[in-house]
N, C-alpha and C positions, 0 to 999 in steps of 0.2 A: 171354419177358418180357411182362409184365401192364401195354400202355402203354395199353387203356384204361380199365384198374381208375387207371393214376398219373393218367388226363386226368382222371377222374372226382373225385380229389384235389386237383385242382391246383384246379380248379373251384371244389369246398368251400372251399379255402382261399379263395381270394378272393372268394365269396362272406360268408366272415367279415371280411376284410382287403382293401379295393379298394386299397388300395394297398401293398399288397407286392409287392415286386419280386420278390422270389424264386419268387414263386407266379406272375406273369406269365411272367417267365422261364421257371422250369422247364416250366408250358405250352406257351410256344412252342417248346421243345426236344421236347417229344414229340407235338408238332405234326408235329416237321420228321421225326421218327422213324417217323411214319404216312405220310408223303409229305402232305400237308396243309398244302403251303408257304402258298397264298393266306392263309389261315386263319392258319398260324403269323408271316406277316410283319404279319396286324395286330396278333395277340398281343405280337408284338416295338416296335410302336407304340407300344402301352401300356406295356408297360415303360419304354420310352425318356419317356413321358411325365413318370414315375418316376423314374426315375435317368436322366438322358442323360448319364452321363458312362462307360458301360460299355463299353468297347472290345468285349467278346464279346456285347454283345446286337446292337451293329451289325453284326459278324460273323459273327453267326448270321439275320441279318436278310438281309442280302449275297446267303450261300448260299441262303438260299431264294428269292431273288431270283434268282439266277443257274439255279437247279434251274429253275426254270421259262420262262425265256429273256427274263426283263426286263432285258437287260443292264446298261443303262442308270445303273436303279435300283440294279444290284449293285454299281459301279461308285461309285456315292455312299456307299452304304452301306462298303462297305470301307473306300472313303476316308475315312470318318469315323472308322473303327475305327482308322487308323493314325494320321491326326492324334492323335487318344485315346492311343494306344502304337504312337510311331513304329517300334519294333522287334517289330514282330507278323508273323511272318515267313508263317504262314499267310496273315495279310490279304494282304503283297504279293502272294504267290504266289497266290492266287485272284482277286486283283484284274488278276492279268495275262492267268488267262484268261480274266473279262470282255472285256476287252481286245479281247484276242485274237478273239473272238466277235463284237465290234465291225468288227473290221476294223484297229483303230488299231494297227501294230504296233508303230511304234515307242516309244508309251507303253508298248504291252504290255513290251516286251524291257525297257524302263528297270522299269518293278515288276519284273518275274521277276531283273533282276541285281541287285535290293534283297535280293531272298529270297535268292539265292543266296549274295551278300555275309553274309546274317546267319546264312545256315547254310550252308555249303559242302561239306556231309556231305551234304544232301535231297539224294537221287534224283529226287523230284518234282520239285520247283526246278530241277535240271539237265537233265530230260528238257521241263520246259515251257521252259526257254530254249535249247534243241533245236529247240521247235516255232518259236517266236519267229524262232530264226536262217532256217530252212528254210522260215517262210513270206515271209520278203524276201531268200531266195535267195542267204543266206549261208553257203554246202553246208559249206565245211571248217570253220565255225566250228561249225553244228549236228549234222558229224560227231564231231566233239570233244568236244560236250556230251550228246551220245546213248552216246557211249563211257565218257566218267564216269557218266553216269546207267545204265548198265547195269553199270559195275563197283560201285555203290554200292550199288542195289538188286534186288530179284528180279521177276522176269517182264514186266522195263522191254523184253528182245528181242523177245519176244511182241506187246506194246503196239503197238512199235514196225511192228513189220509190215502191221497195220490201221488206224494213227493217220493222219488226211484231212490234217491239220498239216504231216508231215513228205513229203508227195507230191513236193516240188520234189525229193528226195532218191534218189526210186525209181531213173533213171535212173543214178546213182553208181556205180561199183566197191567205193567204201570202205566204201557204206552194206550194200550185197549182202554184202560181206566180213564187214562188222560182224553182219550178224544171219544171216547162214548160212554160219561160219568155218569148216565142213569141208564145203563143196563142192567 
């Protein structure tokens, strides 16, 4: 993919149009494509100066914010994304592992049981309120939601085995059992 033949476009565009959104936007999305969060979160600025009512340009603002360990800032930004559309299942679930990176777990678990509420299929969702349980030491609830999150999705047993999140867990039978079922 030619992302920066598209930055070079996006560019042109607003330099014809300083105010088009779509043209800040689609920048800061292949901002975030180059790894160029710094860059892509002020691109995402101006957008917002634009339209501030986009729940996915705060979204995308969030993750680049989080990509580079502004927690803080990811954590606003989501939450603006979800006030924006309360049922943005992404935003919870990313906002939880701001959260989570914070330290705050218990806000973290309350987002991640938003997500999960709003999809109950995400594997994501269920393996991050796995890490949520397991980092305040709620081993049978995070075995349970490690167990759905690997029947839901693929190579969540794999994760599970290097994931720093679920370490309260190492110790367990159920968890050994769970990710190495024919020992």
């Amino acid at each position: 993919q030619d992302f920066d033949g598209a930055l070079t476009a996006y560019e042109k565009a607003i330099a014809l149009r300083q105010d088009s959104f779509e043209a800040w936007f689609g920048k800061g999305a292949v901002l975030r494509k180059l790894e160029r969060y710094e860059e892509a979160i002020a691109v995402y600025e101006q957008a917002i100066h634009i339209k501030g009512d986009s729940p996915l340009v705060y979204y995308n603002k969030g993750l680049s914010a989080l990509d580079i360990g502004q927690y803080e800032e990811a954590v606003t930004d989501l939450s603006q994304a979800i006030q924006l559309k309360p049922d943005f299942q992404k935003a919870w679930l990313q906002k939880s592992l701001a959260l989570r990176k914070l330290q705050r777990y218990p806000e973290a678990e309350a987002a991640c049981l938003k997500a999960t509420q709003l999809n109950p299929e995400d594997a994501e969702a269920r393996y991050a309120q796995a890490c949520c349980d397991a980092l305040q030491n709620n081993v049978d609830s995070a075995i349970d939601d490690l167990k759905l999150a690997i029947q839901l999705g693929t190579g969540i047993s794999e994760r599970a085995k290097q994931e720093p999140d679920l370490q309260a867990l190492q110790e367990s039978a159920a968890f050994h059992n769970l990710l190495h079922p024919k020992e």
